[in-house]
C-alpha positions in Angstrom: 68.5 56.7 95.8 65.8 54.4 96.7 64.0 55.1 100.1 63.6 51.9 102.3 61.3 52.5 105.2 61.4 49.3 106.8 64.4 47.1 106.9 63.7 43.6 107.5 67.6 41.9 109.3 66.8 38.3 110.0 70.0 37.6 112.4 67.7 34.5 114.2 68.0 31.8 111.4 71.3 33.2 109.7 73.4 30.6 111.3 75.9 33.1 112.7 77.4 33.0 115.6 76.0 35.6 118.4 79.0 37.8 117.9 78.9 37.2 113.9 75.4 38.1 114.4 75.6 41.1 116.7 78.5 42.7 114.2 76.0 42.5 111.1 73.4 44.0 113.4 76.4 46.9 114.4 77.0 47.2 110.5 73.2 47.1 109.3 72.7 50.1 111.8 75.8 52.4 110.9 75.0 51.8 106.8 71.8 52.8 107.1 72.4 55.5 109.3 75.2 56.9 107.2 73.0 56.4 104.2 69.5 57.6 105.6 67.4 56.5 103.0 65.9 53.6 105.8 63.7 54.5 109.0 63.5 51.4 110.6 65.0 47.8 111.1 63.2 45.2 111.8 65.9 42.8 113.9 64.4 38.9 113.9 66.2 37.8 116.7 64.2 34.0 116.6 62.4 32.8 119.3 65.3 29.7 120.4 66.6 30.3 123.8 66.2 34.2 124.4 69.8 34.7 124.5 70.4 36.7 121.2 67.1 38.5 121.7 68.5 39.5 125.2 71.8 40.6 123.9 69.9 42.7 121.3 68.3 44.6 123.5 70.9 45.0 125.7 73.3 46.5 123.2 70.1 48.8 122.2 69.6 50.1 125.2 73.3 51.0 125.8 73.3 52.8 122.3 71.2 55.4 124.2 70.5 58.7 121.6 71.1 56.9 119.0 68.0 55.8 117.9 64.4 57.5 118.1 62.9 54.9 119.7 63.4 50.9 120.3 60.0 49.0 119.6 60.0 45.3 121.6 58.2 43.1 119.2 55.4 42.6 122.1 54.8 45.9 122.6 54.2 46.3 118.9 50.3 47.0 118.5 48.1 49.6 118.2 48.1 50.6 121.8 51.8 51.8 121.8 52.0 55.5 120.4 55.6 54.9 119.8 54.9 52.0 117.5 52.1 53.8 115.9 54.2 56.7 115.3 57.1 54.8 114.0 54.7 52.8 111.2 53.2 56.4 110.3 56.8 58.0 110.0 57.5 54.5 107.4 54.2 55.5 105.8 52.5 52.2 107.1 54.7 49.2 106.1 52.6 45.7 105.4 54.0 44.2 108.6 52.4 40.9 109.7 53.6 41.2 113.3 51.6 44.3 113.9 49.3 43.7 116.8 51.1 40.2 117.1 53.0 40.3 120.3 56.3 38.9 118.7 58.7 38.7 121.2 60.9 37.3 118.6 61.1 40.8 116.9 63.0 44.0 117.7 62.0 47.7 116.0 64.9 49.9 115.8 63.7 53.4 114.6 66.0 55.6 113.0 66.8 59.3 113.5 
């Protein structure tokens, strides 16, 4: 089984609706929880209105003890011990938006 440490789930510019786009998210999460060969996701929410990127985070944060951590694409840099911790547990993905302050991205780390 191939180990993926950074999922990349572009639900932004997909085309879904924001419930179509919230159950891929729910489904994205469980598979590779149940599978555990991923330790992140990396959710593009888009930048657009703010609305999906609102509801993301909102379902996140009610999914309490689920994850390890939840990594606002703003907070992303080297200054944040959880986002260093999370690329050093993904054995340093090539991610572009390191350091960035992408609000348009949302980090979901894994247990």
């Amino acid at each position: 089984m191939k180990q993926e440490y950074l999922k990349i789930l572009d639900i932004g510019h997909s085309g879904n609706s924001p419930d179509e786009a919230m159950t891929l998210l729910e489904i994205t999460v469980s598979q590779c929880s149940f599978e555990n060969k991923t330790k992140a996701i990396k959710v593009i929410t888009g930048h657009g209105s703010g609305r999906l990127r609102e509801t993301v985070r909102r379902w996140c944060n009610e999914q309490e003890g689920r994850f390890k951590e939840v990594i606002y694409g703003e907070d992303y840099d080297m200054f944040n011990k959880k986002a260093v911790n999370m690329r050093s547990d993904c054995d340093q993905p090539n991610d572009i938006d390191f350091g960035r302050k992408n609000a348009a991205v949302t980090y979901i780390w894994l247990r």
